[in-house]
ZAZALUM-197077 format. One record per residue (C-alpha): residue number from 1; chain; x, y, z. Coordinates in steps of 0.05 Angstrom, whole numbers, plus 5000, padded with zeros to 4 digits. Each point is the difference from the previous one (the first is absolute). Layout:
[pt NUM "A" [X Y Z]] ...
***
This chain:
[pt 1 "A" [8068 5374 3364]] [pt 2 "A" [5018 5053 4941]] [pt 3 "A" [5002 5078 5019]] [pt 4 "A" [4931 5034 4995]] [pt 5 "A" [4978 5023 4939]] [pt 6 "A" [4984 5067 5021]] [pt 7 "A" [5034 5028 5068]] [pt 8 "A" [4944 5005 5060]] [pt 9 "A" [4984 5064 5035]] [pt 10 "A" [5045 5023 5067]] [pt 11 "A" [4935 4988 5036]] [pt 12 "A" [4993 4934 4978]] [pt 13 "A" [5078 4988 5007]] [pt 14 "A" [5006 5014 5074]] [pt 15 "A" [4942 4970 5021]] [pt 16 "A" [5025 4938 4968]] [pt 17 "A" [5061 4999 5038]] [pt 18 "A" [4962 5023 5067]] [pt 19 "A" [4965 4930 4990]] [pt 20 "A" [5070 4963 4984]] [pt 21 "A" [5023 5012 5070]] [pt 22 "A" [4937 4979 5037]] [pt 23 "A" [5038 4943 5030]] [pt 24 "A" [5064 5024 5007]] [pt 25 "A" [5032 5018 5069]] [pt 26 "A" [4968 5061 5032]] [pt 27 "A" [5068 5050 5011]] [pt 28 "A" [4959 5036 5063]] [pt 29 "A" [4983 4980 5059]] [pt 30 "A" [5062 4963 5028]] [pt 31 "A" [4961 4927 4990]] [pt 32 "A" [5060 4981 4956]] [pt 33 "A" [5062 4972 5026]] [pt 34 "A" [5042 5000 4935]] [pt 35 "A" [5011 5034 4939]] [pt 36 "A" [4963 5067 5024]] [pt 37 "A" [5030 5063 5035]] [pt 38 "A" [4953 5041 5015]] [pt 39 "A" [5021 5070 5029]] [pt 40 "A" [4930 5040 4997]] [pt 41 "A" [4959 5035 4942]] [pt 42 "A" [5049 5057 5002]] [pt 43 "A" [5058 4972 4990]] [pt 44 "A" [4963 4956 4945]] [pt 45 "A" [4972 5081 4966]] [pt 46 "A" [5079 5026 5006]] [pt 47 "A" [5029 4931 4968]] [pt 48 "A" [4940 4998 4938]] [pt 49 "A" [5011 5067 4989]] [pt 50 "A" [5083 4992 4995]] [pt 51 "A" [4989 4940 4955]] [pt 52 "A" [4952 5029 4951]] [pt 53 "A" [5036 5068 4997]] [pt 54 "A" [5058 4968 4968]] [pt 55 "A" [4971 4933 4978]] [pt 56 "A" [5018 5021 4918]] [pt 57 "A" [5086 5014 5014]] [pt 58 "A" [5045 4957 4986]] [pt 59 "A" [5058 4986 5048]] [pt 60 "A" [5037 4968 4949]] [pt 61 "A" [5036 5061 4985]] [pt 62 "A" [5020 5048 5056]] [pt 63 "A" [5017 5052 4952]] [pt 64 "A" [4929 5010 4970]] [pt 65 "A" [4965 5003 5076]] [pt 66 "A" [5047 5020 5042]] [pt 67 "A" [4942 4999 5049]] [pt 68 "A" [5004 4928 5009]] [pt 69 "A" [5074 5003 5019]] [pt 70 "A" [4999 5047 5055]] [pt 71 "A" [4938 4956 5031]] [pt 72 "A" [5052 4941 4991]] [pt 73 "A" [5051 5040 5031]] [pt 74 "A" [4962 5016 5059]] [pt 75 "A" [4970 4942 5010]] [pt 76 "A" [5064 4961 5011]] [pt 77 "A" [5022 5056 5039]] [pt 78 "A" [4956 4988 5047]] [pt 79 "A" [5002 4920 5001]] [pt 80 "A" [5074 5009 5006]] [pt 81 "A" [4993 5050 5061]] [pt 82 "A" [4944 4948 5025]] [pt 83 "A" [5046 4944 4994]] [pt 84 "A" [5064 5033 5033]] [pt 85 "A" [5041 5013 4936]] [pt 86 "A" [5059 5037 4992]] [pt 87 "A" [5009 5059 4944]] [pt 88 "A" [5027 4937 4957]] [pt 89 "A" [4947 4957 5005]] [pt 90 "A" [4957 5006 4928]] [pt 91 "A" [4933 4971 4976]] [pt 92 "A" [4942 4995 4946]] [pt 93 "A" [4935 5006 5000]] [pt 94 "A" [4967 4926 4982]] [pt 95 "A" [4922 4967 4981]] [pt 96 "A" [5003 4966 5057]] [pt 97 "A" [5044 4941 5048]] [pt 98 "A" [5005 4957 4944]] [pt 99 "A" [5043 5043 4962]] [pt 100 "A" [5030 5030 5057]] [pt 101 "A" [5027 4928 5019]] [pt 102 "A" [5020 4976 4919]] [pt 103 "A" [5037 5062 5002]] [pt 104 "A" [5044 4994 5057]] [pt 105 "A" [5016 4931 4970]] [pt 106 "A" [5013 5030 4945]] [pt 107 "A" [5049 5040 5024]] [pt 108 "A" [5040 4942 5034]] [pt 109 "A" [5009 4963 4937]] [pt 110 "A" [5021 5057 4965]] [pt 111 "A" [5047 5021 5057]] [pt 112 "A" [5025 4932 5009]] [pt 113 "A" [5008 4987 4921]] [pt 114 "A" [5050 5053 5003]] [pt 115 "A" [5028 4987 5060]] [pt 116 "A" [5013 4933 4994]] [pt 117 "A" [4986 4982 4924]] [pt 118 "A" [5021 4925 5025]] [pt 119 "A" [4934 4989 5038]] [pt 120 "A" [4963 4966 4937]] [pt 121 "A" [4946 4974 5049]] [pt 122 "A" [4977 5053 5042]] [pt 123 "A" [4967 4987 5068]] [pt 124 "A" [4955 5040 5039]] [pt 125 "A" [4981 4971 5073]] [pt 126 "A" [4928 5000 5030]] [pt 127 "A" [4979 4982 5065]] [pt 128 "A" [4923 4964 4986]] [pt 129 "A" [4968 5062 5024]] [pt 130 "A" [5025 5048 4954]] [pt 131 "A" [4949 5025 4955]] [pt 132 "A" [4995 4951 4928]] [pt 133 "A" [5017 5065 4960]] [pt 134 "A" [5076 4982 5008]] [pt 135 "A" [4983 4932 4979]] [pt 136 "A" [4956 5031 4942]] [pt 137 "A" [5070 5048 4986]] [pt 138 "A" [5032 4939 4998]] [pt 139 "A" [4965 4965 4962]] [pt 140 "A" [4995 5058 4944]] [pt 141 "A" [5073 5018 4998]] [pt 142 "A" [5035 4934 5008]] [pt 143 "A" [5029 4987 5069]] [pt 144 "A" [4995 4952 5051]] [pt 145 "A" [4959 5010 5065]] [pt 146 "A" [5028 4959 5055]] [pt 147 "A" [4949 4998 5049]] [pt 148 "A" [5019 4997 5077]] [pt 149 "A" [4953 4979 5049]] [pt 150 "A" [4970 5049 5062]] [pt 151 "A" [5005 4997 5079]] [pt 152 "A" [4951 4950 5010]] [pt 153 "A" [4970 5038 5059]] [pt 154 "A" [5013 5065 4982]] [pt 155 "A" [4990 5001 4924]] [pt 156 "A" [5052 5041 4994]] [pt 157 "A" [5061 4985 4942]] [pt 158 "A" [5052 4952 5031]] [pt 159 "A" [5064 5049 4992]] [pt 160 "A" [5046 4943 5019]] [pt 161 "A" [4955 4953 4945]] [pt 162 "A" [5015 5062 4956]] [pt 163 "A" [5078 5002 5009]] [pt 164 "A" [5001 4928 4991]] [pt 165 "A" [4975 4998 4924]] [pt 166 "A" [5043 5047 4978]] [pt 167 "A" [5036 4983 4944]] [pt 168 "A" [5059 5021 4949]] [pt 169 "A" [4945 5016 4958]] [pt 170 "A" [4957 5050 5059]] [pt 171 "A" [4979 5066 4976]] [pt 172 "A" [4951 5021 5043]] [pt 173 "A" [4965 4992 5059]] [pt 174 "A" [4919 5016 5020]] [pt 175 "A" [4962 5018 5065]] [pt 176 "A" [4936 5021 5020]] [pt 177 "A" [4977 5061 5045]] [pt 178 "A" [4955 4982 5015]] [pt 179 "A" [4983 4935 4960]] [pt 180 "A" [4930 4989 4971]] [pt 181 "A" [4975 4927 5025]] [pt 182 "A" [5017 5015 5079]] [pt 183 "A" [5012 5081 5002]] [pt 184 "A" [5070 4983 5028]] [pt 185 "A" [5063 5039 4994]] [pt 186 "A" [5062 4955 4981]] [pt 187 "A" [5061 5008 5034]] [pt 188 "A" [5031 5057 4953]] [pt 189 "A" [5055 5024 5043]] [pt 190 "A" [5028 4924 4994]] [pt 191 "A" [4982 4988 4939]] [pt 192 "A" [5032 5066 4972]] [pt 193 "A" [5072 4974 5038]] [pt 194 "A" [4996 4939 4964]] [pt 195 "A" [4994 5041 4927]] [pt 196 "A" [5061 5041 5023]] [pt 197 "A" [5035 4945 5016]] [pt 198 "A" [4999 4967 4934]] [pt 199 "A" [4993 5064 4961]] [pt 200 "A" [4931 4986 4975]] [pt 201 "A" [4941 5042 4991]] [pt 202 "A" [4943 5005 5052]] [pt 203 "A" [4932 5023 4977]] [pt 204 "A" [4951 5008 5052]] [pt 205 "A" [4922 4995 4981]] [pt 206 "A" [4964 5057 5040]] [pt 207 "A" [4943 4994 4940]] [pt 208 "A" [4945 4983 5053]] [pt 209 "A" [5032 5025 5071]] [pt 210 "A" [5048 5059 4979]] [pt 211 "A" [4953 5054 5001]] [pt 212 "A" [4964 4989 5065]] [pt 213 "A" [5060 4966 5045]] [pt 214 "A" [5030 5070 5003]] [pt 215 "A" [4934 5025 5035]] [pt 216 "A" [4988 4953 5043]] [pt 217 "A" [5071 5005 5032]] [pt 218 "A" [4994 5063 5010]] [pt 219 "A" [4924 4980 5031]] [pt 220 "A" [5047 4954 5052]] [pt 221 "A" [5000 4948 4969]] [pt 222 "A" [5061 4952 4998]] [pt 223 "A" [5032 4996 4927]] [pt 224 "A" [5071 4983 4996]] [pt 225 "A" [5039 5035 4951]] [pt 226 "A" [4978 4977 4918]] [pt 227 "A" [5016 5052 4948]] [pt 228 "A" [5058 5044 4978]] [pt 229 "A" [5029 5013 5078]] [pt 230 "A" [5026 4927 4993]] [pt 231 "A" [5074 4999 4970]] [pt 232 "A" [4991 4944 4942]] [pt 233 "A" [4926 5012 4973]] [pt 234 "A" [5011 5010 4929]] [pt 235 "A" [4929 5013 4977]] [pt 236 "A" [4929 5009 5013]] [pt 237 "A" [4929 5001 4975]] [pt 238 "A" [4944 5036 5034]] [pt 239 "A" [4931 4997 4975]] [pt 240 "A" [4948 5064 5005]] [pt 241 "A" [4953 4966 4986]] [pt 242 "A" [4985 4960 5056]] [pt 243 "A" [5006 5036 5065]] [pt 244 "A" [5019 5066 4965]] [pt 245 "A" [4930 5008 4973]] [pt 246 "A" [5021 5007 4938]] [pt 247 "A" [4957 4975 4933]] [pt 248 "A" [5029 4944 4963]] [pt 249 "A" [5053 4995 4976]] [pt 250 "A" [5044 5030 5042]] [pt 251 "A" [5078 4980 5034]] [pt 252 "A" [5068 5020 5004]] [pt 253 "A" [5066 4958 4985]] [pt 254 "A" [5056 5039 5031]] [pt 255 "A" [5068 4982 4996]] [pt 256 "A" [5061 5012 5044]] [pt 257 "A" [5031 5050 4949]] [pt 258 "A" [5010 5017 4919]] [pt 259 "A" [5050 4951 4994]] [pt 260 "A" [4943 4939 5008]] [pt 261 "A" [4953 5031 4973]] [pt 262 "A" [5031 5010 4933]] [pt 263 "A" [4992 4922 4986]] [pt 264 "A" [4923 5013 5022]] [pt 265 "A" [4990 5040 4936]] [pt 266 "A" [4986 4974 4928]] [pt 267 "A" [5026 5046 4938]] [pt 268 "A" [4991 4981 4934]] [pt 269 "A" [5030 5039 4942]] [pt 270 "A" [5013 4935 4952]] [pt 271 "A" [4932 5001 4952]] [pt 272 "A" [4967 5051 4954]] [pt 273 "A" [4955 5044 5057]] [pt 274 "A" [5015 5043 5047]] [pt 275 "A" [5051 4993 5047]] [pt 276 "A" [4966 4957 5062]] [pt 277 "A" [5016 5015 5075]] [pt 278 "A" [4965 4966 5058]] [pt 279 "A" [5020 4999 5060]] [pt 280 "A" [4949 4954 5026]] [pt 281 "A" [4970 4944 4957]] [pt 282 "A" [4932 5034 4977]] [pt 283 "A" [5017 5054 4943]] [pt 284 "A" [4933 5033 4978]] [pt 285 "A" [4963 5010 5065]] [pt 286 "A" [4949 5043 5022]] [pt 287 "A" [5019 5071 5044]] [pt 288 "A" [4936 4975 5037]] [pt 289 "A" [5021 4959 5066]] [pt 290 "A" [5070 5045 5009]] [pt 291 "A" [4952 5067 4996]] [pt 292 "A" [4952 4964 5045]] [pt 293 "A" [5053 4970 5048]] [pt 294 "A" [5038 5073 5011]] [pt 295 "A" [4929 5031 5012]] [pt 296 "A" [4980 4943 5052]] [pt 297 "A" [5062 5010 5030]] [pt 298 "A" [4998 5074 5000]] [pt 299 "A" [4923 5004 5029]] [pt 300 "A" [5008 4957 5054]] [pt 301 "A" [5075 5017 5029]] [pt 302 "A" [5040 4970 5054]] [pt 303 "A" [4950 5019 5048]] [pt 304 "A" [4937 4968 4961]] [pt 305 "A" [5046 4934 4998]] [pt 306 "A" [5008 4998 5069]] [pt 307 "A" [4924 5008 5021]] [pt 308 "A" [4990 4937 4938]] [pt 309 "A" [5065 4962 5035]] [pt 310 "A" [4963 5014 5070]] [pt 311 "A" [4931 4970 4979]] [pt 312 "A" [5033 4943 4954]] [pt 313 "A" [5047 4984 5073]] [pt 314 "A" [4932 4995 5046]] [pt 315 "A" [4959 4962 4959]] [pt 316 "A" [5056 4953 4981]] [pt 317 "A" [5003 4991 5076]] [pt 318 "A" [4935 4992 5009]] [pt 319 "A" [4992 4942 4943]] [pt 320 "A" [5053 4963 5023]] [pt 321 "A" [4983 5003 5077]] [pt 322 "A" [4923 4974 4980]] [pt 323 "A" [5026 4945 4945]] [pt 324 "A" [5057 4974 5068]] [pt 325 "A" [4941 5002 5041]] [pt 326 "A" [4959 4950 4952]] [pt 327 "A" [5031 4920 5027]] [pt 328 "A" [4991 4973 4934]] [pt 329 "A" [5053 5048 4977]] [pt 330 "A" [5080 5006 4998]] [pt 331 "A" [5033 5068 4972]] [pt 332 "A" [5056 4979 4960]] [pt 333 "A" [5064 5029 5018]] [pt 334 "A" [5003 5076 5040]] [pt 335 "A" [4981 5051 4952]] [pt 336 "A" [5034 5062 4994]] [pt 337 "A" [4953 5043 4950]] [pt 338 "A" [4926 4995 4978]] [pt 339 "A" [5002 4928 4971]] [pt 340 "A" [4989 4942 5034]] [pt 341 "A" [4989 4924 4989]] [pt 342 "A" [4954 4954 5043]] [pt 343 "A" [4988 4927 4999]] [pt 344 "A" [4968 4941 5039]] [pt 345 "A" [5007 4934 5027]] [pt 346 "A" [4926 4984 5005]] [pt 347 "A" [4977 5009 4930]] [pt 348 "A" [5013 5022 4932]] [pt 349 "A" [5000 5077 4993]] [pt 350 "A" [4972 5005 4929]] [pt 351 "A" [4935 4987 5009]] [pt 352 "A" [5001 5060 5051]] [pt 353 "A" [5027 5043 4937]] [pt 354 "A" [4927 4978 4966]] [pt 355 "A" [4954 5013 5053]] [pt 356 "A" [5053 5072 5013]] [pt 357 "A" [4978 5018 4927]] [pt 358 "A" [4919 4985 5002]] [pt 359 "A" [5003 5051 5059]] [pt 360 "A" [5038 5059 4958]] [pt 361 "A" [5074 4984 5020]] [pt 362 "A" [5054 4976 4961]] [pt 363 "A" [5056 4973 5028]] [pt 364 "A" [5053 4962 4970]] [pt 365 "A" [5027 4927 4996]] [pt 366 "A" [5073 4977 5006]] [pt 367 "A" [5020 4935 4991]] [pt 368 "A" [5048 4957 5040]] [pt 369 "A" [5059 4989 4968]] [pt 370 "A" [5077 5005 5014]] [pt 371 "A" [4982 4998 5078]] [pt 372 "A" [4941 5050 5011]] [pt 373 "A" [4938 4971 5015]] [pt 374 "A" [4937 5016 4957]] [pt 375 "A" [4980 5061 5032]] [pt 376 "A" [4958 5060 4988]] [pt 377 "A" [5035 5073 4984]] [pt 378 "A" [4966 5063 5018]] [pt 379 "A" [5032 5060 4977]] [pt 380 "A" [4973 5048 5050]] [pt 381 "A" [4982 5074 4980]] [pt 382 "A" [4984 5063 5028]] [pt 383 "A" [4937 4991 4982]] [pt 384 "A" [4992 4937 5033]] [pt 385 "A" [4997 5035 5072]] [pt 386 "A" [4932 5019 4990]] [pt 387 "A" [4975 4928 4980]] [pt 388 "A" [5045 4956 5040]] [pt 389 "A" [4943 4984 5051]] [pt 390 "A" [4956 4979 4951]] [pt 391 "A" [5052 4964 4968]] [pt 392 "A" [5027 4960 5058]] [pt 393 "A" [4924 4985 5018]] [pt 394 "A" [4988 4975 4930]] [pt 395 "A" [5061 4952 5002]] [pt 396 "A" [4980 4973 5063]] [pt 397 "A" [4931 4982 4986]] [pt 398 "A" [5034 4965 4924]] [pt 399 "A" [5048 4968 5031]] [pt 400 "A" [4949 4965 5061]] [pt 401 "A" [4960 4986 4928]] [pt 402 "A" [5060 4968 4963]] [pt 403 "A" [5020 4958 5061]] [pt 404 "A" [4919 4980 5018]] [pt 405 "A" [5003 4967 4928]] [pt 406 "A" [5065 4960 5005]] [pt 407 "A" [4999 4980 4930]] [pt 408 "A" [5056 4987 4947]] [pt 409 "A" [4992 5042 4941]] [pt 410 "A" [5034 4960 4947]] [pt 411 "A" [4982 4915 5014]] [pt 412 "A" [5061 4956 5023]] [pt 413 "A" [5014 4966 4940]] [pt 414 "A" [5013 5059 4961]] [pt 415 "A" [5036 5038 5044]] [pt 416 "A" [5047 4931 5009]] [pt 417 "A" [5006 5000 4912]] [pt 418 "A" [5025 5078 5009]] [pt 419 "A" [5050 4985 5053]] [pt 420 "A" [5039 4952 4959]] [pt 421 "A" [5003 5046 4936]] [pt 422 "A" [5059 5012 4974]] [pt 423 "A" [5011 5058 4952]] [pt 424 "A" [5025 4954 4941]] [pt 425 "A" [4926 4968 5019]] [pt 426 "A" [4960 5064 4978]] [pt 427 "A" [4966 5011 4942]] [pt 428 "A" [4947 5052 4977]] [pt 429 "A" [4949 4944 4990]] [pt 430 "A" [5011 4973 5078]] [pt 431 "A" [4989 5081 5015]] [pt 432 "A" [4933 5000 4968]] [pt 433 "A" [4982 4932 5028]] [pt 434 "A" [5005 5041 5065]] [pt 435 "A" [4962 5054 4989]] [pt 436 "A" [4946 4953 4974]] [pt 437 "A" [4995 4963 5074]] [pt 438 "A" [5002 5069 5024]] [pt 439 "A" [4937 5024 4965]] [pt 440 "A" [5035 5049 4957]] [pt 441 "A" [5002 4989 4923]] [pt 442 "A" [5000 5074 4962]] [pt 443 "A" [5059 5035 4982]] [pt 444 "A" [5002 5059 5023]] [pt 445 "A" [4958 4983 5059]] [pt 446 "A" [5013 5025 5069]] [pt 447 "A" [4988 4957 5057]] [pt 448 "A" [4943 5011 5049]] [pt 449 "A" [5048 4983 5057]] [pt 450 "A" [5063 4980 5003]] [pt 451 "A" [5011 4945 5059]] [pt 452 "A" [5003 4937 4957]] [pt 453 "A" [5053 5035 4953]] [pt 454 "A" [5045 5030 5059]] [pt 455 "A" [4993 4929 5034]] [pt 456 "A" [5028 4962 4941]] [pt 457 "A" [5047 5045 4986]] [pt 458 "A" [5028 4999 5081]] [pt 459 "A" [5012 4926 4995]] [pt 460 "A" [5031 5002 4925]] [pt 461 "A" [5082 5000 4988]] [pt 462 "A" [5017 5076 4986]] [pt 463 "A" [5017 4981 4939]] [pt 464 "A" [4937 4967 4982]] [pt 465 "A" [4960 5057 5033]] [pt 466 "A" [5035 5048 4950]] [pt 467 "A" [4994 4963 4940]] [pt 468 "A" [4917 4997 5022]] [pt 469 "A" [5003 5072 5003]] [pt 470 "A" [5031 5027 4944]] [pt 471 "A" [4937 4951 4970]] [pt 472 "A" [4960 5026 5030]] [pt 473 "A" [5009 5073 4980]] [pt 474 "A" [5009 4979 4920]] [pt 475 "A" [4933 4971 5018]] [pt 476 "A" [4976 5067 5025]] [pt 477 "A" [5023 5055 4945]] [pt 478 "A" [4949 4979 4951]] [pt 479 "A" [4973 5048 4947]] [pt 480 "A" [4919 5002 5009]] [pt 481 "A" [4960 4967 4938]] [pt 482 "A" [4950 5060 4997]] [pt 483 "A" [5005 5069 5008]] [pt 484 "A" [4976 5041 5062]] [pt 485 "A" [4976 5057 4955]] [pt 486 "A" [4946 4954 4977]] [pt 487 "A" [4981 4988 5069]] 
***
């Protein structure tokens, strides 16, 4: 595929990428159940609007649009009043909970590196369900991840696991509120005792849950203490682009006070160019999602929130109460937010996923590893109140459909090879062996369905079923042999 010869009319341009996202998830409508936060056409006109306004600046330089730092400025204002910070509590405005997380790692190794410049081998601890962003921030900038396992009935983080692994070499600890996989809030308060005790820092991930658990305290619902109030959190991230209704990409690292987050920020006056300052890990970025995310925030207020947190509480209610009702059915854990994972004893939930998706719905797969069943995770939306009846209907009539057919979607044989792979055992021809017996042989070739795939991977060591992954995805970024302008 070479550039077009001649450039193609706007016309022609946007109808071409109307007809690109034919099949991709429908952002209305509340029939999906990750991914999508969908707030209303107005909010959607207010935060297009933002974006395009100040698409073109640069926030690399705060000098040259000093627009973009006051929306910074009041943006983490706000998260910091949201989150119960004091006036010495400071923050940045990030592309999203990715970065958010890398940077409060970031900061600990820094801190810690001149702290306690004998700590050659850093370690950061994990409890299984914290999000794999820490273990991707670990993986980028060189420390260990000690993972720790959860409450086997809650699925919360095992504080007294936690305290245990501590070692000489400790530099920080990480909790959820509320955590992805089971919408649970880990024991912060204990957890944060344990960091003071051995002088460690304690970031807490709100990414997913920090926005809304506010609201729906103040709704009645129970949440235990989680951000800033408690004596020993060091740092948190807050995405707005989840249940903020904010466009993507949108978060907020904070930090306790200047003095961390001075090791959060990169400078750079040792080369040729300009003199580099970055206090996050992106440098050129777009003035788009922070205009878009103060205007968002702005339109819809405290009181717009609450109506979104009231809807998102009662139809979150109402999703779980119908899926407990359902016998083939277990709710894992005792969610505390919008998330929540269910499984079964009777049958193999991803076929149900399939027959979810032919009817409009997507809902997503998790796998069973490190003590949580393979379940399914619904990340419920304000939105979703109006379609929850229709919903709950639909997943009754697919799951007495998967059951009815009793079948085993990968034969016994194979699924006995996968179990005994070891990761030493992989190799990128056994991966396309695979995807031959499962009918797939393109790159760059979506599947239909995805049962067969998530049922191998469920019974595969971790560390096979990652090594089959990252496969999978070189498989997928291929470059197309022709060009679409021809089409």
């Amino acid at each position: 595929m070479k550039m077009p010869a001649k450039g193609r009319s706007k016309d022609d341009v946007f109808a071409a990428l109307e007809a690109f996202g034919t099949d991709d998830l429908d952002v209305h409508g509340g029939g999906t159940f990750a991914y999508i936060y969908d707030a209303g056409p107005d909010v959607d006109d207010v935060a297009k609007r933002a974006y395009t306004r100040y698409l073109t600046e640069n926030a690399l330089d705060p000098t040259v649009y000093p627009s973009l730092l006051r929306f910074e400025n009041e943006i983490v204002a706000m998260a910091i009043d949201h989150l119960r910070g004091d006036e010495e509590v400071v923050g940045n405005f990030t592309s999203g909970g990715t970065e958010s997380c890398m940077l409060a790692v970031k900061t600990a190794r820094d801190y810690f590196r001149e702290k306690k410049p004998e700590i050659t081998e850093p370690e950061i601890i994990l409890p299984v369900t914290a999000h794999a962003a820490f273990q991707k921030a670990a993986q980028y900038l060189c420390l260990k991840p000690v993972l720790v396992p959860m409450d086997p009935v809650t699925y919360k983080a095992d504080h007294a696991a936690i305290e245990a692994a501590i070692t000489p070499n400790t530099i920080q600890i990480v909790a959820s509120a509320v955590s992805y996989a089971h919408g649970v809030i880990d024991p912060i308060e204990e957890i944060a005792s344990i960091a003071r005790k051995h002088d460690l820092l304690f970031h807490v991930d709100g990414c997913i849950g920090g926005f809304m658990l506010p609201y729906w305290r103040r709704l009645g619902e129970n949440v235990p203490p989680f951000s800033f109030e408690v004596d020993g959190v060091t740092s948190m991230s807050m995405d707005l682009h989840k249940y903020a209704y904010c466009p993507k990409g949108a978060s907020v690292i904070l930090q306790r006070n200047k003095d961390l987050r001075r090791h959060q920020i990169f400078t750079c006056s040792n080369w040729t160019g300009y003199t580099v300052i970055n206090p996050t890990i992106l440098s050129t970025k777009t003035g788009g999602p922070m205009a878009a995310a103060w205007a968002v925030m702005n339109f819809l207020g405290d009181e717009g929130y609450m109506g979104i947190a009231d809807r998102m509480l009662q139809a979150t209610k109402k999703i779980r109460a119908g899926i407990a009702a359902m016998p083939e059915y277990e709710i894992l854990g005792d969610p505390e937010l919008c998330l929540l994972a269910f499984t079964s004893n009777v049958m193999s939930v991803f076929p149900v996923i399939d027959e979810m998706k032919m009817r409009g719905w997507f809902i997503q797969p998790q796998l069973g590893f490190f003590g949580s069943r393979e379940n399914i995770h619904l990340s419920i939306d304000q939105a979703s109140l109006a379609q929850a009846d229709a919903m709950l209907k639909d997943l009754r009539e697919c799951t007495d459909i998967v059951r009815a057919r009793n079948q085993e979607a990968v034969p016994a044989d194979i699924r006995e090879f996968v179990k005994a792979l070891t990761p030493a055992d992989f190799t990128p021809e056994l991966f396309q062996e695979f995807m031959k017996m499962l009918g797939s042989t393109a790159s760059g070739e979506l599947p239909t369905g995805t049962t067969e795939i998530n049922e191998l991977l469920n019974i595969m060591d971790p560390g096979v079923a990652q090594k089959a992954l990252t496969e999978y995805m070189n498989q997928l970024y291929v470059p197309p042999a022709k060009s679409h302008a021809a089409d």
